[in-house]
DRENPASE-784720 format. One line per field, with one value per residue: residue number from 1; x negated, y, z of N, C-alpha, C in turn. Coordinates in nm, 3 decimals. Each point is the difference from the previous one (the first is absolute). Example, Ala and Ser with C-alpha at 12.3 -4.5 7.8 and 13.67 -1.06 7.14 Angstrom:
<nodes>
num = [1;2] .
nc1 = [-1.319;0.035] .
nc2 = [-0.569;0.105] .
nc3 = [0.780;-0.072] .
cac1 = [0.089;-0.082] .
cac2 = [0.119;0.119] .
cac3 = [0.000;0.006] .
cc1 = [-0.090;0.077] .
cc2 = [0.120;0.109] .
cc3 = [0.000;0.073] .
</nodes>
This chain:
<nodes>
num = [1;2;3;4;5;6;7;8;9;10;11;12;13;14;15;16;17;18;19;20;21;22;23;24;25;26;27;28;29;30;31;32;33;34;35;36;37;38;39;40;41;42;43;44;45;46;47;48;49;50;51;52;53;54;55;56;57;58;59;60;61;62;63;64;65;66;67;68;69;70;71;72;73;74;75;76;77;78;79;80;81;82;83;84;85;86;87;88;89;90;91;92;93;94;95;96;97;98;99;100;101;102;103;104;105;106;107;108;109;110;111;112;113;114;115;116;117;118;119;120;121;122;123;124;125;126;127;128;129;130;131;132;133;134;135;136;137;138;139;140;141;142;143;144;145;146;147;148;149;150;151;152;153;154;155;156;157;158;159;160;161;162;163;164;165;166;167;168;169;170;171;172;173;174;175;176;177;178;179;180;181;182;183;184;185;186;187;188;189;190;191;192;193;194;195;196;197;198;199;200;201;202;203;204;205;206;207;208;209;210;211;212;213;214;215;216;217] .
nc1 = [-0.084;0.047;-0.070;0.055;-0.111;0.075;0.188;0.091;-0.021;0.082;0.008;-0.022;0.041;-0.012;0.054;0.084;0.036;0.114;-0.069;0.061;0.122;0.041;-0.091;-0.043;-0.080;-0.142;-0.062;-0.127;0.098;-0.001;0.056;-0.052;0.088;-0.168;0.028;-0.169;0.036;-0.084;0.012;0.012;-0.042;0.119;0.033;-0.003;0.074;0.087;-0.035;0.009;0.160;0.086;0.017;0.081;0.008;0.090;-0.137;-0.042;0.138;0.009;-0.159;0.099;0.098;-0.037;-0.089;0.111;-0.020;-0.028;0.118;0.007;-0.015;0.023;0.076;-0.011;-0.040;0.102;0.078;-0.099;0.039;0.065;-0.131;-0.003;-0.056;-0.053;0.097;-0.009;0.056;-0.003;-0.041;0.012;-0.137;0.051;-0.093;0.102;0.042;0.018;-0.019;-0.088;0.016;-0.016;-0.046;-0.067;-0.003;0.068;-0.109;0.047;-0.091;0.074;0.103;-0.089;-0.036;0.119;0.035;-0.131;0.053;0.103;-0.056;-0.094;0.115;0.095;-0.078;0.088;0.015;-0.121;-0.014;0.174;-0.023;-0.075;0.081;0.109;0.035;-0.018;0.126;-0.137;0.109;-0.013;0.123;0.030;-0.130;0.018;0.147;-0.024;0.007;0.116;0.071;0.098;0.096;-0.027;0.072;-0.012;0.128;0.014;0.055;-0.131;-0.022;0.080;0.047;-0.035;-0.097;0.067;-0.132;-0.005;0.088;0.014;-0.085;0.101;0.125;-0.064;-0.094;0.115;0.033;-0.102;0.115;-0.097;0.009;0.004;0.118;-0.003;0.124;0.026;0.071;-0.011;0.121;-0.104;-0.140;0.058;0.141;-0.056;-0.070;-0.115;0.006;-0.106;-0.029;-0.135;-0.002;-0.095;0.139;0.022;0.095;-0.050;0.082;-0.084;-0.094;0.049;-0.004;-0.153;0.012;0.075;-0.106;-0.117;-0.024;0.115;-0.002;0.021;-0.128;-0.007;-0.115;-0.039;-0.125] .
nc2 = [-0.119;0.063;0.013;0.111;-0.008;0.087;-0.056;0.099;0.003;0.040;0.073;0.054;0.096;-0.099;0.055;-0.131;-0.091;0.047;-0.061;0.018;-0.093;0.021;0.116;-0.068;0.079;-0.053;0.058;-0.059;-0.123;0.003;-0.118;-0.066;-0.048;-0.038;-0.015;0.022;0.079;0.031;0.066;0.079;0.098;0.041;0.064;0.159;0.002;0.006;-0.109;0.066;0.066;-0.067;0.058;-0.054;-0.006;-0.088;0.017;-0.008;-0.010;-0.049;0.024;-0.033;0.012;0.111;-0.083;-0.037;0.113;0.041;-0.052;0.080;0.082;0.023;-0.058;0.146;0.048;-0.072;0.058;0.126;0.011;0.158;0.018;0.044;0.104;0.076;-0.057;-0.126;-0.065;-0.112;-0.054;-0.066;-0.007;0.026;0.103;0.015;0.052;0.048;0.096;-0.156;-0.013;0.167;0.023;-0.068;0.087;0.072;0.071;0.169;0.025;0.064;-0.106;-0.002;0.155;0.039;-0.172;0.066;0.116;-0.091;-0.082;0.093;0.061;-0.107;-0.046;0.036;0.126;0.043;-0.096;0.013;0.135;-0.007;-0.110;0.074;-0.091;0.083;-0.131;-0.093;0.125;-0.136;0.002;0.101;-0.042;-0.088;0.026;0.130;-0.047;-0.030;0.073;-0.029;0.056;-0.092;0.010;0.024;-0.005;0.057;-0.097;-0.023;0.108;0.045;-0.078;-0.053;0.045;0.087;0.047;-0.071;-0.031;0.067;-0.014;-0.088;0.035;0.146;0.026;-0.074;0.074;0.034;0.085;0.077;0.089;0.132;-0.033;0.052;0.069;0.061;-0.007;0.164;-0.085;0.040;-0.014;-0.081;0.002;-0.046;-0.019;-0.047;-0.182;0.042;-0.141;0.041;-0.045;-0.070;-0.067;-0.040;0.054;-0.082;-0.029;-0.065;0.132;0.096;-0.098;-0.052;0.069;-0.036;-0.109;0.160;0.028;0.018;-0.050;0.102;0.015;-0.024;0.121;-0.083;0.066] .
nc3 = [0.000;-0.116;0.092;-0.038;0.032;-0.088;0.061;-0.019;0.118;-0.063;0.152;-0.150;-0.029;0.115;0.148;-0.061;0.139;-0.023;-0.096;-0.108;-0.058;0.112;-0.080;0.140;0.032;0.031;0.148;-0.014;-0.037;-0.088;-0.038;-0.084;-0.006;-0.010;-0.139;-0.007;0.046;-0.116;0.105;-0.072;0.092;-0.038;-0.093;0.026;0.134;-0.051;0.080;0.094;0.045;0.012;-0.098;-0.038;-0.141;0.034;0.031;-0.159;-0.046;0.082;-0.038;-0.057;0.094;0.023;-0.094;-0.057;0.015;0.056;0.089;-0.106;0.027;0.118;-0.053;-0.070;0.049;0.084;-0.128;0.024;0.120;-0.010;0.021;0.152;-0.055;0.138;-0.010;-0.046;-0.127;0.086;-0.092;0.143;-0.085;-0.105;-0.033;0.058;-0.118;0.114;-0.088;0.035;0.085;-0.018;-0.127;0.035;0.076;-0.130;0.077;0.072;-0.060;0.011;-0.042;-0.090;-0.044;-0.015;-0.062;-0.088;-0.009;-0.027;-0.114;-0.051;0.009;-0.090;0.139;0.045;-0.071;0.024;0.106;-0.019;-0.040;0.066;0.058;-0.089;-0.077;-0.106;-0.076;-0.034;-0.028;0.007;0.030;-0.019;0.080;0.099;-0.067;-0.022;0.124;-0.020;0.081;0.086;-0.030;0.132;-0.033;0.119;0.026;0.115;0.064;0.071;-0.041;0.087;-0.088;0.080;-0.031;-0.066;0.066;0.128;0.008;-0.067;0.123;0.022;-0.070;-0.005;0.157;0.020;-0.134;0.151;-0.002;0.002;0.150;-0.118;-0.028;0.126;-0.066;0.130;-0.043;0.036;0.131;0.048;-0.124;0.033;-0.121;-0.044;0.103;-0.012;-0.032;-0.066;-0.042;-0.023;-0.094;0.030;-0.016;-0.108;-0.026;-0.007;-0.146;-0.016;0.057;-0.101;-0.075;-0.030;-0.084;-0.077;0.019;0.022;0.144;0.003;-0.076;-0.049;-0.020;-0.165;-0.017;-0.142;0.028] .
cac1 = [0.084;-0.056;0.033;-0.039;-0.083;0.040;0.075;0.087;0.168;0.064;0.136;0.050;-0.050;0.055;-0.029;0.028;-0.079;0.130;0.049;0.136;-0.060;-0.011;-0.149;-0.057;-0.114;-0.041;-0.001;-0.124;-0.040;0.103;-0.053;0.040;-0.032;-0.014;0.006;-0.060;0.044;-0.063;0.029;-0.092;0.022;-0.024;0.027;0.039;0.131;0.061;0.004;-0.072;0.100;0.153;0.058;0.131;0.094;0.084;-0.063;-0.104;0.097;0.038;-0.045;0.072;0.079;0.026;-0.110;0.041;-0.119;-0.136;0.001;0.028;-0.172;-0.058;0.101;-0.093;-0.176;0.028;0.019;-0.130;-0.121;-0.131;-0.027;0.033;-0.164;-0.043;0.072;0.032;0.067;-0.073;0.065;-0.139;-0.071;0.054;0.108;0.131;0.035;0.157;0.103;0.018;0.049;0.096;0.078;0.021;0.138;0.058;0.009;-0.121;-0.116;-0.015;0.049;-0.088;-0.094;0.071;0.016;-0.110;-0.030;0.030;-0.060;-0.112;0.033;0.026;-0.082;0.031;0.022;-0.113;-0.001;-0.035;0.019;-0.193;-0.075;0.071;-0.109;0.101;-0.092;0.035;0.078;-0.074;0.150;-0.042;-0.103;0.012;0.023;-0.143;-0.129;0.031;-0.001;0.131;0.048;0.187;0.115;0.070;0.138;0.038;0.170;-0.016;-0.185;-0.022;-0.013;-0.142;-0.071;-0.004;-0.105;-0.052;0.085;-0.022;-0.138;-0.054;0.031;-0.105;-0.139;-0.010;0.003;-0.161;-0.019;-0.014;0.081;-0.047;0.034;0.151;0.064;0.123;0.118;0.030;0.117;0.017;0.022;0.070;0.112;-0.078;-0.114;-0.024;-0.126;-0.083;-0.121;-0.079;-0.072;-0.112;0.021;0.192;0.109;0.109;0.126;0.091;0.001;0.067;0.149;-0.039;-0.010;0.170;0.048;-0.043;0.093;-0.008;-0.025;0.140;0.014;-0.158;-0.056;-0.155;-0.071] .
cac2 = [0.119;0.139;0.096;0.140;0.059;0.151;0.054;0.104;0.031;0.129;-0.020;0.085;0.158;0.024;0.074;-0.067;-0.115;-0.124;-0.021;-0.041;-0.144;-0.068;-0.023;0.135;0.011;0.080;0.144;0.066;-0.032;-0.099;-0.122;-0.111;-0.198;-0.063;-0.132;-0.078;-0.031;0.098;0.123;0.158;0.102;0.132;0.147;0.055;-0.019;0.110;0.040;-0.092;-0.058;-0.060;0.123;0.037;0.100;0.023;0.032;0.081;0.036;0.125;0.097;0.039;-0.002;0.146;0.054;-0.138;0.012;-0.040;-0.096;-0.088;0.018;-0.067;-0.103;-0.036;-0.030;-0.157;-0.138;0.003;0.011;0.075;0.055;0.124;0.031;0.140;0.121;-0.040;-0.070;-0.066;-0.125;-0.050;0.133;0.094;0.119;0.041;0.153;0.017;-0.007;-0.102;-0.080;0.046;-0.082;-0.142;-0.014;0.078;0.081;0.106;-0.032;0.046;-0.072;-0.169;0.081;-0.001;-0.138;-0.038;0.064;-0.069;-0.079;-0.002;0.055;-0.097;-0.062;-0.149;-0.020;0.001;-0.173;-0.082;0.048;0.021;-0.144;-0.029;-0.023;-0.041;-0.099;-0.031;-0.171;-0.071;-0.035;0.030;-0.020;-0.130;-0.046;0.018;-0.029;-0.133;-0.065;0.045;0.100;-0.034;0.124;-0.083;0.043;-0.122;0.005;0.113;0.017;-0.077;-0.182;-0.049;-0.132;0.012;0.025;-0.099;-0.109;0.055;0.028;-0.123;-0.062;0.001;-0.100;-0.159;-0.006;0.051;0.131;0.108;0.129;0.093;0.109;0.008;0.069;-0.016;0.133;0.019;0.037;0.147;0.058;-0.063;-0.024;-0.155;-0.096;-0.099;-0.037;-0.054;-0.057;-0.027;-0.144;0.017;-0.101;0.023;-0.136;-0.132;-0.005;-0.132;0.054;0.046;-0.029;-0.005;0.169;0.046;-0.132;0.036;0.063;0.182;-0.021;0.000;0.013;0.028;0.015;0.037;0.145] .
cac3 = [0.000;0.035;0.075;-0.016;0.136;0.028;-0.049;0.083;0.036;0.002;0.044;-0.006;0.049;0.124;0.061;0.159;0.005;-0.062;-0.153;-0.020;-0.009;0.151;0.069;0.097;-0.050;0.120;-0.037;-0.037;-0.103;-0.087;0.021;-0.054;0.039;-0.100;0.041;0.061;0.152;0.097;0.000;-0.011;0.024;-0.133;0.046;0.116;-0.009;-0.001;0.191;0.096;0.047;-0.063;-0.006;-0.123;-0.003;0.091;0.109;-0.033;-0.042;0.121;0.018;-0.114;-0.027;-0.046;-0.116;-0.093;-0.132;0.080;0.049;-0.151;-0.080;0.088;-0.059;-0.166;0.063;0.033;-0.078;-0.087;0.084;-0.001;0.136;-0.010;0.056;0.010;-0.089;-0.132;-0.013;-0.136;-0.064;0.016;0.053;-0.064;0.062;-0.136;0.063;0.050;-0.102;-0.087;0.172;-0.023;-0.109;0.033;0.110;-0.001;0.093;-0.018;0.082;0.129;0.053;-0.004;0.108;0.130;0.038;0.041;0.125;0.109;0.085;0.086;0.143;0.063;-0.022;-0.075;-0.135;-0.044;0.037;-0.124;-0.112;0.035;-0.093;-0.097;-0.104;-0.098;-0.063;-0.161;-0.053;-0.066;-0.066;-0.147;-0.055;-0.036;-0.127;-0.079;0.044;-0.012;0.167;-0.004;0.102;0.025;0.109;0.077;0.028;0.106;0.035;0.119;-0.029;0.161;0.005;0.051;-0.092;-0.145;-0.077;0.008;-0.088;-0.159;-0.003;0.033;-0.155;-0.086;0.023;-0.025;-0.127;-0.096;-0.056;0.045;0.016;-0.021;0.092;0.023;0.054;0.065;0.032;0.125;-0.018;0.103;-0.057;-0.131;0.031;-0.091;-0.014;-0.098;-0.005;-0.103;-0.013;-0.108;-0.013;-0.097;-0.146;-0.049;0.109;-0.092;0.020;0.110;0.153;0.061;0.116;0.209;0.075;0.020;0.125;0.123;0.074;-0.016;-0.172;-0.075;-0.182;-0.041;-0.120;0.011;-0.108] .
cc1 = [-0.088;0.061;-0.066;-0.110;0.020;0.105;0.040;0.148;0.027;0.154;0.080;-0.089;0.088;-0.038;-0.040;-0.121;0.089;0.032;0.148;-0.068;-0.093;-0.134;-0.084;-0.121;-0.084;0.020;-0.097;-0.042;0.097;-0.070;0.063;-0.049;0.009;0.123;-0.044;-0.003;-0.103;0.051;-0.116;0.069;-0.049;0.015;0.054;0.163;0.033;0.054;-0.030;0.070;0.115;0.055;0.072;0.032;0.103;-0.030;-0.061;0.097;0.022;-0.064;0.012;0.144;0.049;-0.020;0.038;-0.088;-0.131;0.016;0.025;-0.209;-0.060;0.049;-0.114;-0.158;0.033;0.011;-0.106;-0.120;-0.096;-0.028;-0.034;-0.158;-0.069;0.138;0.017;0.064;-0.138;0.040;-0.172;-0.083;0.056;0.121;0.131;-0.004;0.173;0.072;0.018;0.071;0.172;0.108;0.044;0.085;0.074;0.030;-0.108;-0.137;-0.036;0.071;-0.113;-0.108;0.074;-0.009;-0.152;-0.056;0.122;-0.039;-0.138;0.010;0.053;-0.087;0.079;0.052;-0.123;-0.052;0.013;0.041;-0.180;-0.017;0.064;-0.134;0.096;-0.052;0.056;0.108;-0.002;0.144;-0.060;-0.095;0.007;0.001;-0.144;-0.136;0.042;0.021;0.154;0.046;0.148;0.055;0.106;0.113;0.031;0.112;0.004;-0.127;-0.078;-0.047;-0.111;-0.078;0.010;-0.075;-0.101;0.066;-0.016;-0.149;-0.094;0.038;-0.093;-0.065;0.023;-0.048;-0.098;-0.015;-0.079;0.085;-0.098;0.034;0.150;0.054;0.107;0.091;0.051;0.164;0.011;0.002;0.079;0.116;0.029;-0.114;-0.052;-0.159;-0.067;-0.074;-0.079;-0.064;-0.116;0.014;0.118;0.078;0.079;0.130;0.055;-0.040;0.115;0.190;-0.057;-0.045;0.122;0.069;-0.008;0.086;-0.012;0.010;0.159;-0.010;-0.193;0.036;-0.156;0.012;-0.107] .
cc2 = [0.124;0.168;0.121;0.064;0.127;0.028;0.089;0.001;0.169;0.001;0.154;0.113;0.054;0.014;-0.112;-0.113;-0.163;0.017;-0.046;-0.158;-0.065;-0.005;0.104;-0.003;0.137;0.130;0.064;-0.050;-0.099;-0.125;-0.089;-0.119;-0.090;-0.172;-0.156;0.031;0.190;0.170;0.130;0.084;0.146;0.125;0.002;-0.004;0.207;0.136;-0.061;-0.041;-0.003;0.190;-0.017;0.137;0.107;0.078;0.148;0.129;0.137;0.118;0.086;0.027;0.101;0.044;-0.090;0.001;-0.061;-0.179;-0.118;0.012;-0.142;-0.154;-0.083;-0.034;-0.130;-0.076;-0.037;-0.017;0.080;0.094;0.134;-0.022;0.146;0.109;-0.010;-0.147;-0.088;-0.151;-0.092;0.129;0.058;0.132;0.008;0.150;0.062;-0.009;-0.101;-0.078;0.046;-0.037;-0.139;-0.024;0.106;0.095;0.101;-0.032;0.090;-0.089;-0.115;0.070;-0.014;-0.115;-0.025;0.078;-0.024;-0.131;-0.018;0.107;-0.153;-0.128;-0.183;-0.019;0.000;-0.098;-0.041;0.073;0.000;-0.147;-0.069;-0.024;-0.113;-0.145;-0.016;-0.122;-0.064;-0.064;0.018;-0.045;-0.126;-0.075;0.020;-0.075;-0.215;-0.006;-0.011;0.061;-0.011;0.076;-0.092;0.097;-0.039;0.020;0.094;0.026;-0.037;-0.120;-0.038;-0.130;0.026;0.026;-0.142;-0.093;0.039;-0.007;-0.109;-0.119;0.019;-0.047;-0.114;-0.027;0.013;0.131;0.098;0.111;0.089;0.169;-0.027;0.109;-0.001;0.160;0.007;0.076;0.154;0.090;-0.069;-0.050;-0.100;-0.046;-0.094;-0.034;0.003;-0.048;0.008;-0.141;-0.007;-0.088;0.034;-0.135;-0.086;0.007;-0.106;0.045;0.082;-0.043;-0.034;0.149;-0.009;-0.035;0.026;0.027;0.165;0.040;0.035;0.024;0.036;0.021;0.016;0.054;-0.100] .
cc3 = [0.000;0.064;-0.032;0.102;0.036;-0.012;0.093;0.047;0.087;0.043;-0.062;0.066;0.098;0.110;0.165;-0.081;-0.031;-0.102;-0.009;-0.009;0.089;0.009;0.055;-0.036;0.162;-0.030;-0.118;-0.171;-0.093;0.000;-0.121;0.017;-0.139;0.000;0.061;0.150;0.103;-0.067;-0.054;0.024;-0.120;0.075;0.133;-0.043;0.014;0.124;0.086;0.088;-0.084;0.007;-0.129;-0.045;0.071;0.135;-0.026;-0.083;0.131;-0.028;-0.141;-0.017;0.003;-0.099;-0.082;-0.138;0.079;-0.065;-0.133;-0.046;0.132;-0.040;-0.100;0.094;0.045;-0.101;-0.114;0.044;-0.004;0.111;0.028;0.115;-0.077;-0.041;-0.113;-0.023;-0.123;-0.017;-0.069;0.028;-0.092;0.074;-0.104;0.072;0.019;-0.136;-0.110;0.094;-0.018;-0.089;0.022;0.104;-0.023;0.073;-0.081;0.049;0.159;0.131;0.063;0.114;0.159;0.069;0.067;0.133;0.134;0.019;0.062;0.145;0.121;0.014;-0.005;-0.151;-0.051;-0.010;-0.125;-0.111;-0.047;-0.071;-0.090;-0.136;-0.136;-0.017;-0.151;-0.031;-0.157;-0.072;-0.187;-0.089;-0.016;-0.108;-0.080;0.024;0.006;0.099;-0.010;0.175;0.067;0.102;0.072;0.057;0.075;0.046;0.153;0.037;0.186;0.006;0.035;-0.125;-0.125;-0.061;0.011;-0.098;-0.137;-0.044;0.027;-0.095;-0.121;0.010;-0.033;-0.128;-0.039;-0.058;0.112;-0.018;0.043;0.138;0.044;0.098;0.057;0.017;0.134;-0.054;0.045;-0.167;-0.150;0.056;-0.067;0.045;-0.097;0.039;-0.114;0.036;-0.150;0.013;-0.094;-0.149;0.037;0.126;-0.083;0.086;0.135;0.105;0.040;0.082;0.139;0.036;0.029;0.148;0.097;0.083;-0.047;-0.128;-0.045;-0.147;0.023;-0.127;-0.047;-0.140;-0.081] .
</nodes>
């Protein structure tokens, strides 16, 4: 069996430490579990305590503009450091941030100068860091790309179980992403795979627990 020695898992560009699809993950770091049985520790996790949306929403709720630009930095993951907004090390400048969240650029100035006044928005607006999603590319690169739907993105194991049907097959997994319900009203799993998925795997994706439909790219 071959196993990928570098793949990625990404709980979304979120703020807590509970992925949708029943998987926790520590404070300090994301974790994937190979199929042969041992764990790597990747990136830094997004915070350092369980802070949701829902939590981080308050110091906005006067400022609903504020609180839509502050929306867009979670689901992109871009970070807010010295007084500026950047996307990785790349600086964006207010009035491209702006456009993109349909707001004036004086709005995106305002959001940034409340959250480096708030030090728990800073927490985790300071270690936000975009990732590459790999959905699209796949196809091009011969890999394929499955989207998992789940009947209740809570369900405990759906990422293990879907993830553990591939390994059996010998396929390597490239990357995987998990949707956070805080910023999606759809969640969704993608898994990238490093070879295409024969047809006769997917009704045992279908089989999983939590599994209400799939699609692959």
């Amino acid at each position: 069996m071959h196993i990928n020695p570098s793949p990625t898992i990404q709980c979304g560009n979120y703020c807590g430490i509970r992925s949708s699809f029943g998987k926790t993950f520590p404070h300090s770091a994301a974790v994937v579990s190979h199929p042969l049985g041992h764990a790597e520790t990747l990136i830094p996790s997004l915070a350092m305590r369980p802070i949701m949306w829902s939590s981080l929403s308050k110091y906005f709720g006067r400022y609903p503009s504020q609180g839509k630009v502050a929306k867009m930095l979670l689901d992109n993951g871009l970070r807010v450091h010295d007084g500026n907004v950047y996307c990785g090390d790349i600086e964006l400048a207010d009035s491209s941030v702006g456009r993109a969240a349909g707001v004036d650029r004086r709005i995106v100035r305002a959001t940034v100068e409340t959250i480096e006044v708030n030090e728990e928005l800073l927490r985790v607006f300071g270690r936000l860091r975009p990732t590459a999603m790999l959905k699209d590319v796949a196809p091009v690169m011969g890999w394929s790309a499955i989207e998992i739907i789940p009947t209740n993105a809570q369900t405990t194991g759906i990422v293990a179980d879907v993830t553990g049907v591939i390994a059996k097959a010998g396929i390597s997994i490239r990357q995987v992403i998990v949707g956070d319900p805080d910023l999606s009203t759809e969640p969704r799993l993608f898994i990238i795979t490093g070879a295409p998925v024969p047809p006769e795997m997917i009704p045992e994706i279908k089989n999983c627990r939590g599994v209400k439909s799939i699609l692959i790219h």
